[in-house]
N, CA and C atoms as an extended XYZ file, in Angstrom:
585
Properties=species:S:1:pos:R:3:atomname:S:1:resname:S:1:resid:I:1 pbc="F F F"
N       110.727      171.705      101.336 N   UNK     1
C       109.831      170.745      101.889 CA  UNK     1
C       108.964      170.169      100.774 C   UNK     1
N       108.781      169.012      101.048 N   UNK     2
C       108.149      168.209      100.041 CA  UNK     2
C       106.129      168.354      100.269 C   UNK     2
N       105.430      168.344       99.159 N   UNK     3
C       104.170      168.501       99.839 CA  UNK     3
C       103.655      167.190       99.905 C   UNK     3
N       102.771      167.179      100.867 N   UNK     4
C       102.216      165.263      101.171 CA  UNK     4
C       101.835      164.731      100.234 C   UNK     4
N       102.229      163.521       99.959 N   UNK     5
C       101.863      162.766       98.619 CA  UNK     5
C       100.456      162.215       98.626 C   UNK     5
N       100.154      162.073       97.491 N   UNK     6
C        98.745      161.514       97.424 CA  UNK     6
C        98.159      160.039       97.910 C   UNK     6
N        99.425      159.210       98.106 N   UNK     7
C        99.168      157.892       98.732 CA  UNK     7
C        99.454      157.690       99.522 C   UNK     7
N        98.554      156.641      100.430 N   UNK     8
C        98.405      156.726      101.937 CA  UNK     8
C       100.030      156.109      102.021 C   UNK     8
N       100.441      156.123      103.415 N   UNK     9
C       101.898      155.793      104.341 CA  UNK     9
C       101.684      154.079      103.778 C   UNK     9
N       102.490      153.630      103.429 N   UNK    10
C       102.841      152.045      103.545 CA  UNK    10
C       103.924      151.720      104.346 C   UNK    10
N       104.218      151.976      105.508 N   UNK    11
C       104.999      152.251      106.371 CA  UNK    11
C       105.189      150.587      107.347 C   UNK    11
N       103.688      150.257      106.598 N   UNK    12
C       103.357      149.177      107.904 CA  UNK    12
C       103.299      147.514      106.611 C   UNK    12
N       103.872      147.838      105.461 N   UNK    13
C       103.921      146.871      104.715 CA  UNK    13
C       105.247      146.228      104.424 C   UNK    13
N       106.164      146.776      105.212 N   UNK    14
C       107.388      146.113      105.293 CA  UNK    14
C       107.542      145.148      105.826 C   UNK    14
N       108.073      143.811      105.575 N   UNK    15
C       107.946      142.380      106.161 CA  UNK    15
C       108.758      142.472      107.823 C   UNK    15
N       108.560      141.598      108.258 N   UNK    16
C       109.584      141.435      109.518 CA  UNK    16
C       109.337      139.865      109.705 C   UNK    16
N       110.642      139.407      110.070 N   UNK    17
C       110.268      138.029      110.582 CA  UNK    17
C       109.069      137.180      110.987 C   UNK    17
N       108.446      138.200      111.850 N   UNK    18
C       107.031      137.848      112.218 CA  UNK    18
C       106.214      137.443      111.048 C   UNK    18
N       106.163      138.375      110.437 N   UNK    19
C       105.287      138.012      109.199 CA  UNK    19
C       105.308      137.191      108.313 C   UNK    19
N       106.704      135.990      108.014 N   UNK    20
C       107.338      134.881      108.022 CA  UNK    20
C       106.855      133.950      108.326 C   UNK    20
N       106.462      134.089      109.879 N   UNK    21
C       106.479      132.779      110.609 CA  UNK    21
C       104.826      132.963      110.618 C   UNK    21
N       104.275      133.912      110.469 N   UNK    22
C       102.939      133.896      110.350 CA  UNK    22
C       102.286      133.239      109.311 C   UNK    22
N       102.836      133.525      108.147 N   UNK    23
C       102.547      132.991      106.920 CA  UNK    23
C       102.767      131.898      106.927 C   UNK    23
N       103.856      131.300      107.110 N   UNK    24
C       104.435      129.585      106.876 CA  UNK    24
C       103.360      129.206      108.174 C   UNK    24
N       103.224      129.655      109.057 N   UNK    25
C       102.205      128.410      109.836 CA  UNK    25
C       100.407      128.375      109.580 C   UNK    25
N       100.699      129.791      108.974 N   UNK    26
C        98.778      129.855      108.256 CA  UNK    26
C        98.698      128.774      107.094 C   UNK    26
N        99.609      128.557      106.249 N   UNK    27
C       100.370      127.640      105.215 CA  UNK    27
C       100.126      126.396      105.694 C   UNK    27
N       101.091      125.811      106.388 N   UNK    28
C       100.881      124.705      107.036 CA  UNK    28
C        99.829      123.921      107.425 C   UNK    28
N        98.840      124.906      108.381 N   UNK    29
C        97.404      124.687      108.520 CA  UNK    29
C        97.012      124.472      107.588 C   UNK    29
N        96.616      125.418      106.401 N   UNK    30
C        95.807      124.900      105.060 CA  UNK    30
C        96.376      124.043      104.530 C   UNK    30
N        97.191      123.621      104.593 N   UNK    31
C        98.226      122.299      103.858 CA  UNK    31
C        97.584      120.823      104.727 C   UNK    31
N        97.637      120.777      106.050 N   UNK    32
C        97.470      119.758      107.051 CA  UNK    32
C        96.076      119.476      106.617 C   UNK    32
N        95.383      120.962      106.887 N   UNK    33
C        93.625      120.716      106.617 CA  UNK    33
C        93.456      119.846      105.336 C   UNK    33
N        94.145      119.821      104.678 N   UNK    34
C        93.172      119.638      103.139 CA  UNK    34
C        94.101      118.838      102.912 C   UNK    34
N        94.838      117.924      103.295 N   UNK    35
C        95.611      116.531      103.631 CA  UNK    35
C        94.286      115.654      104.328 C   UNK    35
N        93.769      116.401      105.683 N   UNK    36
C        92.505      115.569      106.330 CA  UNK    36
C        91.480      115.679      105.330 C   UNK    36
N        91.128      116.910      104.661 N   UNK    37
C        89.480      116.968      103.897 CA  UNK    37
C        89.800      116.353      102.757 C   UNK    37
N        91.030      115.351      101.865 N   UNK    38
C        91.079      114.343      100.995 CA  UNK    38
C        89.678      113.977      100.488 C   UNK    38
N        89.089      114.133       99.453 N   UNK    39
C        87.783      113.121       99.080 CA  UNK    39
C        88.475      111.382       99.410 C   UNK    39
N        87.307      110.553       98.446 N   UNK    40
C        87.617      108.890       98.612 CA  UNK    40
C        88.756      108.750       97.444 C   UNK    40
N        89.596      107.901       97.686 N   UNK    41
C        90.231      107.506       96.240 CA  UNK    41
C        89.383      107.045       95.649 C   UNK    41
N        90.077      106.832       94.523 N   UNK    42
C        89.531      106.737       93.017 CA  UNK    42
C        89.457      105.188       93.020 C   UNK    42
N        88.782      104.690       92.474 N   UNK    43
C        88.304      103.419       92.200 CA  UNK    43
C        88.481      103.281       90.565 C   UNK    43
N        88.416      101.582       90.060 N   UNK    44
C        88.467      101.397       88.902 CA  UNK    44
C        86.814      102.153       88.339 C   UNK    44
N        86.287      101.985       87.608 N   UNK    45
C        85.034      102.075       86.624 CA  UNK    45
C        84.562      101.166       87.045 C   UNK    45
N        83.167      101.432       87.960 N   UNK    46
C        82.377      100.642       88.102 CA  UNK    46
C        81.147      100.488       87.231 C   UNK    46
N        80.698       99.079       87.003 N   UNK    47
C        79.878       98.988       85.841 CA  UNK    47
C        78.704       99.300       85.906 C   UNK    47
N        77.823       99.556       85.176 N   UNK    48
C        76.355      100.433       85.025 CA  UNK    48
C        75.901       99.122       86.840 C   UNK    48
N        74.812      100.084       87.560 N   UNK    49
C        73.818       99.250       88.533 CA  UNK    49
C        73.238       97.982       87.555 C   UNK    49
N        72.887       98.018       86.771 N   UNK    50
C        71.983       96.939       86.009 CA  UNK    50
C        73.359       95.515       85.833 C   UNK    50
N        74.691       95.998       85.519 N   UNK    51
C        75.767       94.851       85.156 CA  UNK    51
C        75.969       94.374       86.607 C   UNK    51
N        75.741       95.126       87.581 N   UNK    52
C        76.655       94.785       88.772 CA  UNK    52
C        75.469       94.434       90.003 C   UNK    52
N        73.806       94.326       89.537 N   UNK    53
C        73.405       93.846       90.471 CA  UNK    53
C        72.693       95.050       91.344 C   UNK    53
N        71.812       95.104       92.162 N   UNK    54
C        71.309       96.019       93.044 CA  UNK    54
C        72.487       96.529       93.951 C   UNK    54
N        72.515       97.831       94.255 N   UNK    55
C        73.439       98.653       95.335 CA  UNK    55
C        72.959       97.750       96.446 C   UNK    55
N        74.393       97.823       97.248 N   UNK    56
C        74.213       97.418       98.757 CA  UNK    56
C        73.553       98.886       99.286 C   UNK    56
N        72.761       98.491      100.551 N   UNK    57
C        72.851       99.571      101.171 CA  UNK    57
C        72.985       99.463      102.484 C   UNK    57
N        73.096       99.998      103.704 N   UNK    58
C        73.531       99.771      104.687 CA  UNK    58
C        73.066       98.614      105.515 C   UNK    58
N        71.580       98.217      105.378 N   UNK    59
C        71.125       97.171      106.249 CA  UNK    59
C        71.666       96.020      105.379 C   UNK    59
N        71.946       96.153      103.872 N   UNK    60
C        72.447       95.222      103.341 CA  UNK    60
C        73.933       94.650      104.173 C   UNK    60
N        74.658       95.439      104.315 N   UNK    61
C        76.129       95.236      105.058 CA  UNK    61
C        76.128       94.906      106.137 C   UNK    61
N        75.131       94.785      107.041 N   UNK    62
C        75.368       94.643      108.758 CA  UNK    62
C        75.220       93.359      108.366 C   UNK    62
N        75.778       92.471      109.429 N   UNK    63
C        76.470       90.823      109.596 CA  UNK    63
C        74.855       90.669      110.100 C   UNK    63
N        74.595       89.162      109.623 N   UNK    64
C        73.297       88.481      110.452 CA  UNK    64
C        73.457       88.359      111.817 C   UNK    64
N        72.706       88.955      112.458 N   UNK    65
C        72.367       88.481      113.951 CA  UNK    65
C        72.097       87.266      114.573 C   UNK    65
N        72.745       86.527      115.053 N   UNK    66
C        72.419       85.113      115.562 CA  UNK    66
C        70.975       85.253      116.498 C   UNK    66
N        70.831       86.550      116.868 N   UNK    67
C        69.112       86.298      118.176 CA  UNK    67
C        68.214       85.953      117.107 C   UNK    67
N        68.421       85.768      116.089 N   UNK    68
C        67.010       86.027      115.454 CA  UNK    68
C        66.958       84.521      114.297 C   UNK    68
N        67.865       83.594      114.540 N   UNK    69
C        68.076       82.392      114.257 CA  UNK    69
C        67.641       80.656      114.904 C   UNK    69
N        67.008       80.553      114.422 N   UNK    70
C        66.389       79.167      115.297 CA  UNK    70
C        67.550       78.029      114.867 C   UNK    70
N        68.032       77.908      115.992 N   UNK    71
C        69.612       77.169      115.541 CA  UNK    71
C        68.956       75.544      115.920 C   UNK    71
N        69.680       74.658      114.237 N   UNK    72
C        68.867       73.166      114.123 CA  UNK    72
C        69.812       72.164      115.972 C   UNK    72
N        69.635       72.796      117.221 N   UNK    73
C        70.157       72.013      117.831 CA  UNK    73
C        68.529       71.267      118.711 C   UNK    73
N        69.319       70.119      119.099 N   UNK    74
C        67.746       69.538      119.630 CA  UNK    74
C        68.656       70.022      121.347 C   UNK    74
N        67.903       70.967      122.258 N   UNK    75
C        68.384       71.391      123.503 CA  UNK    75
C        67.158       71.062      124.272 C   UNK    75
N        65.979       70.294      124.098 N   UNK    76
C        65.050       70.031      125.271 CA  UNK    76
C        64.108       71.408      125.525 C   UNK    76
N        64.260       71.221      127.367 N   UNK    77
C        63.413       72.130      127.739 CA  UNK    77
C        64.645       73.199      127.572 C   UNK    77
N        65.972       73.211      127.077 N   UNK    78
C        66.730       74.276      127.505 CA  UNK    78
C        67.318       75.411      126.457 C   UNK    78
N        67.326       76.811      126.619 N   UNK    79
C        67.917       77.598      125.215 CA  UNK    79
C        69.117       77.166      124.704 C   UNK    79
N        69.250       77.780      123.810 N   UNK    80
C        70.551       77.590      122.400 CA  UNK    80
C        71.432       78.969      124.034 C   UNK    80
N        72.900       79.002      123.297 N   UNK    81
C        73.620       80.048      123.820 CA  UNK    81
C        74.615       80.153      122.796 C   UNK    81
N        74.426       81.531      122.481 N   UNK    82
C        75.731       81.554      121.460 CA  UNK    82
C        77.254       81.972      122.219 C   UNK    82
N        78.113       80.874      122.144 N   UNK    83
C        79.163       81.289      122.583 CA  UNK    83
C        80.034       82.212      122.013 C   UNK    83
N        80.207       82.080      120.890 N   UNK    84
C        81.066       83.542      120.576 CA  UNK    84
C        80.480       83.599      118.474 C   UNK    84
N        80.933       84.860      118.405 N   UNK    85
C        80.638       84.823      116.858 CA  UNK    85
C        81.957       85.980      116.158 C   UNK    85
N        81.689       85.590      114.667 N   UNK    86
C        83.001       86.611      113.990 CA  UNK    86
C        82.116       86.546      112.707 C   UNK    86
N        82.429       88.029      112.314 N   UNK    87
C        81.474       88.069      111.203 CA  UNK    87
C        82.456       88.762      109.811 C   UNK    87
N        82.107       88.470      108.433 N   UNK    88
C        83.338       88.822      108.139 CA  UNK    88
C        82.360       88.778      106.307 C   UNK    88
N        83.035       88.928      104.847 N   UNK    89
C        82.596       88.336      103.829 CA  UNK    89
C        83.194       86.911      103.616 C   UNK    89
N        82.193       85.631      103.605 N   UNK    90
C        83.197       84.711      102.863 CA  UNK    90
C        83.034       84.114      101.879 C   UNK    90
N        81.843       84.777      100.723 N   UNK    91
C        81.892       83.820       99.698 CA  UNK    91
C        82.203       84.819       98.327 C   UNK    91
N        82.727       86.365       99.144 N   UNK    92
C        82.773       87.483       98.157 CA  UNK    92
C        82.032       88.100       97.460 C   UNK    92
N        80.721       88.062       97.879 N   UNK    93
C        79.549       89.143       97.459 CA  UNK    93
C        79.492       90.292       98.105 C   UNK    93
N        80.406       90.713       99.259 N   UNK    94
C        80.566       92.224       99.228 CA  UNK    94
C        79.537       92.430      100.468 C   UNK    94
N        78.966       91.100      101.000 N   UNK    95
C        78.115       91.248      102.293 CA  UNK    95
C        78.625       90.293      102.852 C   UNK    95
N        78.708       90.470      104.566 N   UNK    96
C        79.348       89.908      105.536 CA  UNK    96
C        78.526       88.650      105.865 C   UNK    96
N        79.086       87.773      106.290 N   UNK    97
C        77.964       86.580      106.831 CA  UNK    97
C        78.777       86.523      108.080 C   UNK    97
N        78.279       85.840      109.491 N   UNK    98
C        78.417       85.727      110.986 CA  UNK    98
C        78.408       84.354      110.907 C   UNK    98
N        79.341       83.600      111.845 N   UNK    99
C        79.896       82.689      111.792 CA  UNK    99
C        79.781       82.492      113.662 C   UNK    99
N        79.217       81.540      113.885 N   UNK   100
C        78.710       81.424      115.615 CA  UNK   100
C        79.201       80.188      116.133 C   UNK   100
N        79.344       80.398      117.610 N   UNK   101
C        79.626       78.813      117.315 CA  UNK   101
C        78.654       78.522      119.021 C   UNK   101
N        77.783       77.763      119.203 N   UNK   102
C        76.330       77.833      119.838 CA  UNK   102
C        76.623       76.316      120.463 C   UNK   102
N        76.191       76.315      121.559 N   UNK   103
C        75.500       74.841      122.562 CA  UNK   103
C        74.378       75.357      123.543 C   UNK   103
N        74.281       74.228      124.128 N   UNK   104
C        72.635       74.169      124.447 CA  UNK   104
C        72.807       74.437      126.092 C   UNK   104
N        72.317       75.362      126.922 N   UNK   105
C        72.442       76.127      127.455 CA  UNK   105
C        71.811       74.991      129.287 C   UNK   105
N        72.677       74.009      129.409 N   UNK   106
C        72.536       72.589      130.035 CA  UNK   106
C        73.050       73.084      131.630 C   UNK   106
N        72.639       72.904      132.537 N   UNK   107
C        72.637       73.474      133.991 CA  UNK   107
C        73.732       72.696      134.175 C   UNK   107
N        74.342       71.962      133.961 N   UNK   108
C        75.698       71.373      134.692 CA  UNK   108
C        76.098       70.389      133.179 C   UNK   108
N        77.353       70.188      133.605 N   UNK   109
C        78.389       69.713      132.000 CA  UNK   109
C        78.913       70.655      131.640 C   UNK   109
N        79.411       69.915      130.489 N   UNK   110
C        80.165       70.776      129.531 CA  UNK   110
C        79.723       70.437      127.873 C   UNK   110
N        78.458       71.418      127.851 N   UNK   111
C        77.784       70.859      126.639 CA  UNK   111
C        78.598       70.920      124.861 C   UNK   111
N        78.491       70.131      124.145 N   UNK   112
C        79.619       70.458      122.997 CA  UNK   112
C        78.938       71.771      122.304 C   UNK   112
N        79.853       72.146      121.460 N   UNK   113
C        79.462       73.594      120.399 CA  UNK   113
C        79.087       73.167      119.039 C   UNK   113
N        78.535       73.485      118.312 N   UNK   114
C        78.100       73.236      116.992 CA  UNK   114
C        78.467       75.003      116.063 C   UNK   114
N        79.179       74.528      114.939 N   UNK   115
C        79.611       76.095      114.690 CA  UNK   115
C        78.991       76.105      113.075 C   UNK   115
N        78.260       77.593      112.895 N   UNK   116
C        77.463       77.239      112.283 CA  UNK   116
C        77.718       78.898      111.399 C   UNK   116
N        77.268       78.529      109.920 N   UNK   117
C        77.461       80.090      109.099 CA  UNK   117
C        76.009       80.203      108.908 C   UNK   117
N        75.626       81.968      108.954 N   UNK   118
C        74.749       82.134      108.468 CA  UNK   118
C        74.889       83.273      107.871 C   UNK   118
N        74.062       83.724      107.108 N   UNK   119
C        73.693       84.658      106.027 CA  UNK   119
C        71.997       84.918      105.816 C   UNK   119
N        72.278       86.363      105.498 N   UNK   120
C        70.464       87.016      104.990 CA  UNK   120
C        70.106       85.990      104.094 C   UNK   120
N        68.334       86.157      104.935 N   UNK   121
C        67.543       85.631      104.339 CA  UNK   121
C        66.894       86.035      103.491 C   UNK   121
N        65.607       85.871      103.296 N   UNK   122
C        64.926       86.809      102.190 CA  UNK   122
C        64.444       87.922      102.528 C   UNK   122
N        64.152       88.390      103.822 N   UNK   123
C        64.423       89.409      104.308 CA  UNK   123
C        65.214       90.066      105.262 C   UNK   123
N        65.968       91.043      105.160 N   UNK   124
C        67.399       91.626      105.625 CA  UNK   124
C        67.373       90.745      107.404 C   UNK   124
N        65.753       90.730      108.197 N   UNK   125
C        66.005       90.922      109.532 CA  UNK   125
C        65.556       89.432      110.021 C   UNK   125
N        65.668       88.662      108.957 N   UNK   126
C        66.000       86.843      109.041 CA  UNK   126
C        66.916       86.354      108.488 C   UNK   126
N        68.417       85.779      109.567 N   UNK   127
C        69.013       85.218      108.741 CA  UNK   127
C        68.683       84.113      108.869 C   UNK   127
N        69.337       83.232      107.961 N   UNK   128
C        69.273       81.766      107.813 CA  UNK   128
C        70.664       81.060      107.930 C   UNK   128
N        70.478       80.021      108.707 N   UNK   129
C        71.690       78.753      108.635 CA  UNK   129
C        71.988       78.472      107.427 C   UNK   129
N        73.047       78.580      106.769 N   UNK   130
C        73.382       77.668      105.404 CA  UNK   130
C        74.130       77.036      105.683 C   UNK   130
N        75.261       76.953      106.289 N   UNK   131
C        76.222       75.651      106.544 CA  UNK   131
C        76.484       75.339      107.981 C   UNK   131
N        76.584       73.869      108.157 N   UNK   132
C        77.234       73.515      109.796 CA  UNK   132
C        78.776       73.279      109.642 C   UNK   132
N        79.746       73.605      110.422 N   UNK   133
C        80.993       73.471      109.967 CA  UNK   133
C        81.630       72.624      111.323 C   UNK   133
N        81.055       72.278      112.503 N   UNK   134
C        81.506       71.248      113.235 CA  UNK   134
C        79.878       71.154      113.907 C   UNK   134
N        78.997       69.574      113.595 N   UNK   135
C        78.267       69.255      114.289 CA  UNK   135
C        78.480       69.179      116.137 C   UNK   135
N        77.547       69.441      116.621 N   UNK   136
C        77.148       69.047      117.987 CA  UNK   136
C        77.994       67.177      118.131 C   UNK   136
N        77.217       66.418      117.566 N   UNK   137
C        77.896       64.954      117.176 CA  UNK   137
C        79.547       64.833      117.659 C   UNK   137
N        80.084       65.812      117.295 N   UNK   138
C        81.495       65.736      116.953 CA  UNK   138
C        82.413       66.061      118.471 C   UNK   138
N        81.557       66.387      119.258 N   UNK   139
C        82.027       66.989      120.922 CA  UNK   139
C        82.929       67.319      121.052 C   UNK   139
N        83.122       68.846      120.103 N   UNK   140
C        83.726       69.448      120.400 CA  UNK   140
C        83.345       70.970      121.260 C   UNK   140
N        84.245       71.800      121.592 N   UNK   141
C        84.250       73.010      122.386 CA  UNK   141
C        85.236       74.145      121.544 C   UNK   141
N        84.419       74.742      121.485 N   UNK   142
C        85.387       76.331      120.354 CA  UNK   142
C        86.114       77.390      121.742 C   UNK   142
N        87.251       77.313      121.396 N   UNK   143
C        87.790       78.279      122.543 CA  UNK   143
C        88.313       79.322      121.733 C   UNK   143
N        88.546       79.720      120.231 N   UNK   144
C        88.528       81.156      119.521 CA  UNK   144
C        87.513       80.741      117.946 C   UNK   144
N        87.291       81.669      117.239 N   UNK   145
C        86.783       81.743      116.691 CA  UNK   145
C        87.142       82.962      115.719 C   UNK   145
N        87.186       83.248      114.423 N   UNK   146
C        87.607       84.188      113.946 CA  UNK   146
C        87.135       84.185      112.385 C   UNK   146
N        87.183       85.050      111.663 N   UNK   147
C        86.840       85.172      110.397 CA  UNK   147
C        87.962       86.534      109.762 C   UNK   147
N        89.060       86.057      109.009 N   UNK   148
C        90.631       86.455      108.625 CA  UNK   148
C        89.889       86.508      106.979 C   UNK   148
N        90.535       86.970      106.097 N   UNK   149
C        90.780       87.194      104.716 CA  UNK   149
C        89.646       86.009      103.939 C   UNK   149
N        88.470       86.514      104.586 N   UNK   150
C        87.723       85.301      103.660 CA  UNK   150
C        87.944       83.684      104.379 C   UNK   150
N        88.372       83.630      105.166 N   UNK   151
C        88.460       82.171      105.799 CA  UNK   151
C        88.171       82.626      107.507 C   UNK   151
N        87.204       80.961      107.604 N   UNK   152
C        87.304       80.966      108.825 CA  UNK   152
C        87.960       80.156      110.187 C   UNK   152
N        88.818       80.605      110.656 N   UNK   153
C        89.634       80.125      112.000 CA  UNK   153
C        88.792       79.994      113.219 C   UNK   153
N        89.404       78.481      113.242 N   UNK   154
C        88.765       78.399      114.929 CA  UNK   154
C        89.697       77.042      115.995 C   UNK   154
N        89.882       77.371      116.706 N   UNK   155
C        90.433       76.822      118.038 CA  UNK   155
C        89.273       75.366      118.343 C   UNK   155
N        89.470       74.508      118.646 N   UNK   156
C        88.632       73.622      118.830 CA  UNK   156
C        89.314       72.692      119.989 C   UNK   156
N        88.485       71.953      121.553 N   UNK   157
C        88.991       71.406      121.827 CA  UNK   157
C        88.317       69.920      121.621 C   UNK   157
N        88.801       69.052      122.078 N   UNK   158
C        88.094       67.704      121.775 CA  UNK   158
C        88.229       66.433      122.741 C   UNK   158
N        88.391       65.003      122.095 N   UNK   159
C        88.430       64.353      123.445 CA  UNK   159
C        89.365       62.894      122.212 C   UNK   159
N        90.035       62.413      122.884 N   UNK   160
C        91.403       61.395      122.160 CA  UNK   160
C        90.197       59.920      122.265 C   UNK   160
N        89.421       59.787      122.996 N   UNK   161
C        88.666       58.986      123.154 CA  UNK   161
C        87.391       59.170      123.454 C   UNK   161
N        86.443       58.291      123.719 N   UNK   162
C        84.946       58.022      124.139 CA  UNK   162
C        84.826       57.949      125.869 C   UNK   162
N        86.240       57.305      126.263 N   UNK   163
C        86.728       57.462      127.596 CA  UNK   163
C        86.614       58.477      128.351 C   UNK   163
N        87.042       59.457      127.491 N   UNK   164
C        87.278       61.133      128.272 CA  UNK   164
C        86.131       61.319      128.545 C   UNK   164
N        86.123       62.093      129.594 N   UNK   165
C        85.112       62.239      130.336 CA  UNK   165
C        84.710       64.247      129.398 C   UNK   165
N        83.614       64.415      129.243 N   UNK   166
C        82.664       65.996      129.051 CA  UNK   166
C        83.362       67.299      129.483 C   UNK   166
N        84.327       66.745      131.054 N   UNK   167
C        84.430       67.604      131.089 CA  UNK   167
C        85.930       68.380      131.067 C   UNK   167
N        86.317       67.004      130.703 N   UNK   168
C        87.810       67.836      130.703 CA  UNK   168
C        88.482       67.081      129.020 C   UNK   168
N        88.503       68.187      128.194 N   UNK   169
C        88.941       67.686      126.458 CA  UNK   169
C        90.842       67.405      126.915 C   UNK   169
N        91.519       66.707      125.981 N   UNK   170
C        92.457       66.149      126.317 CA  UNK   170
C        93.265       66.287      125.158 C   UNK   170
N        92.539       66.984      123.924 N   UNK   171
C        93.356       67.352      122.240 CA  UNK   171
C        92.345       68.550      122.417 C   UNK   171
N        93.672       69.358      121.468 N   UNK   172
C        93.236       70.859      120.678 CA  UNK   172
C        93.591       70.638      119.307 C   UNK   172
N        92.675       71.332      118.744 N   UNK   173
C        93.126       71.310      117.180 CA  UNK   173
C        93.188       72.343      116.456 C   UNK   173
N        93.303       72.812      115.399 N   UNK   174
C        93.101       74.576      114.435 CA  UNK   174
C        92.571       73.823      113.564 C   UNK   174
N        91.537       74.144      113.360 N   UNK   175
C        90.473       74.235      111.776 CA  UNK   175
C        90.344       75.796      111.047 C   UNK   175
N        90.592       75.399      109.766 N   UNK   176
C        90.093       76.745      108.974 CA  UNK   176
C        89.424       75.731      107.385 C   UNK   176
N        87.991       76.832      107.169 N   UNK   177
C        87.548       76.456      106.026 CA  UNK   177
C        87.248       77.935      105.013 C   UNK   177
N        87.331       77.416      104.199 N   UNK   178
C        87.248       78.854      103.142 CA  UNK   178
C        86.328       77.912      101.691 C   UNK   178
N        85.138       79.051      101.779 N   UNK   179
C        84.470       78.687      100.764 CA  UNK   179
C        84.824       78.538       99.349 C   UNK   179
N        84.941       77.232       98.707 N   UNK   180
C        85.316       76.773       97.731 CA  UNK   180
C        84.390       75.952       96.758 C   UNK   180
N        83.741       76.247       95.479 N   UNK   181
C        83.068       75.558       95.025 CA  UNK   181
C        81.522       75.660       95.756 C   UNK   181
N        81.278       76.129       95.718 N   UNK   182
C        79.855       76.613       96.549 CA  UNK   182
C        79.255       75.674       97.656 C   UNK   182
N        80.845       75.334       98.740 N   UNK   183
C        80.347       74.785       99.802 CA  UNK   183
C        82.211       75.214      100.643 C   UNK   183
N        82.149       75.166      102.287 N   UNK   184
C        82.885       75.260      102.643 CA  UNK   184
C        83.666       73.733      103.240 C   UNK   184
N        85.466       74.520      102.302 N   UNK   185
C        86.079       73.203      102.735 CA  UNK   185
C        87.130       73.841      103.880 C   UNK   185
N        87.677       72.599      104.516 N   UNK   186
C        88.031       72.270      105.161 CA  UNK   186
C        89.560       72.476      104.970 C   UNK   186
N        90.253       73.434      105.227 N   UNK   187
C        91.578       73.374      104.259 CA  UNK   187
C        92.919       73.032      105.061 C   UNK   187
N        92.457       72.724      106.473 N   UNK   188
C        93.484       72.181      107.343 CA  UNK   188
C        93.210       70.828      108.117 C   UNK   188
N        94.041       70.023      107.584 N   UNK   189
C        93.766       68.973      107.885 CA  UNK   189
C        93.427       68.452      109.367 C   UNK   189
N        92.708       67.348      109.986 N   UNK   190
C        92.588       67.854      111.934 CA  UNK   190
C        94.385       66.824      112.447 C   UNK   190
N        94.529       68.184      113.260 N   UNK   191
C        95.772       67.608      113.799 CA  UNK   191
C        95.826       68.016      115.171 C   UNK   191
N        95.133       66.954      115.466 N   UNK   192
C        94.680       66.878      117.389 CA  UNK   192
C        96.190       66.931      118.089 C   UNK   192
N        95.924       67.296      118.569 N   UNK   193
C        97.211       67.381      119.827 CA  UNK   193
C        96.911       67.433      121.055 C   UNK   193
N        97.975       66.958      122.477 N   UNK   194
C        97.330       67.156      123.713 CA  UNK   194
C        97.194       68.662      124.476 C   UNK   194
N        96.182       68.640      125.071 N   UNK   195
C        95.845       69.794      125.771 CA  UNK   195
C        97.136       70.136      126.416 C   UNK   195
């Protein structure tokens, strides 16, 4: 007879399948996890704060609010209404400007839209109008509106004559302008068509 050895039984360190499938899916998990916990990619070298201008910071990035805009329409005794807005960057400073397109808020008709860009003012919680991109004048009606890759798209309806009556437009058109030269052009020519 042999006398008991000095090291404990390893009896229970022999693999079995189980212990296989245990491992490869504890594996897996830490593999999946740390696929999700990725840091940010890597960016080129960004240049010292002083070359590149003050950091954005978050109130810097939120799009201008149209409530807080005194829009140049002459509406009487009656409010502005913003019909729809898209907010987006379009002159590539890395802050969004809101793009609205607003009429005058008239108890019966069909009042025209005036579509209008704005951007921060001198302080974050005033923006300001900088460009009109279809006057009131022009009687038209925005039925989309959008802001795509730096340009802005919009649906417009209109009227073939002075005849047409307010309330029913009789041409649609697609306008897009993209800031060029430190004003926005116009980069589709108008090609009215019937409703």
């Amino acid at each position: 007879m042999q006398p008991p050895s000095a090291a404990p039984d390893l009896s229970h360190t022999h693999t079995r399948p189980i212990h296989w499938v245990a491992t490869a899916t504890a594996l897996a998990g830490v593999i999946a996890l740390s696929a999700l916990l990725q840091p940010d990619a890597a960016t080129a070298a960004q240049p010292p704060a002083s070359a590149a201008g003050p950091r954005s910071t978050p109130a810097d990035t939120a799009p201008p609010d149209p409530a807080h805009v005194a829009f140049p329409l002459r509406c009487g005794p009656v409010e502005t209404v913003v019909r729809t807005k898209a907010a987006g960057d379009l002159d590539g400073d890395g802050r969004p400007e809101t793009v609205v397109a607003v009429h005058c808020d008239a108890p019966t008709g069909t009042p025209p839209d005036a579509v209008y860009v704005l951007t921060r003012g001198p302080s974050a919680s005033t923006p300001r109008v900088v460009a009109t991109l279809v006057g009131p004048e022009e009687r038209r009606n925005v039925t989309a509106l959008a802001v795509r890759d730096g340009a802005v798209l919009a649906t417009l309806l209109g009227y073939s004559s002075v005849d047409v009556p307010s309330c029913c437009p009789d041409v649609t058109d697609d306008a897009k302008w993209r800031w060029k030269g430190g004003a926005f052009v116009r980069s589709t020519p108008t090609q009215a068509r019937p409703v």
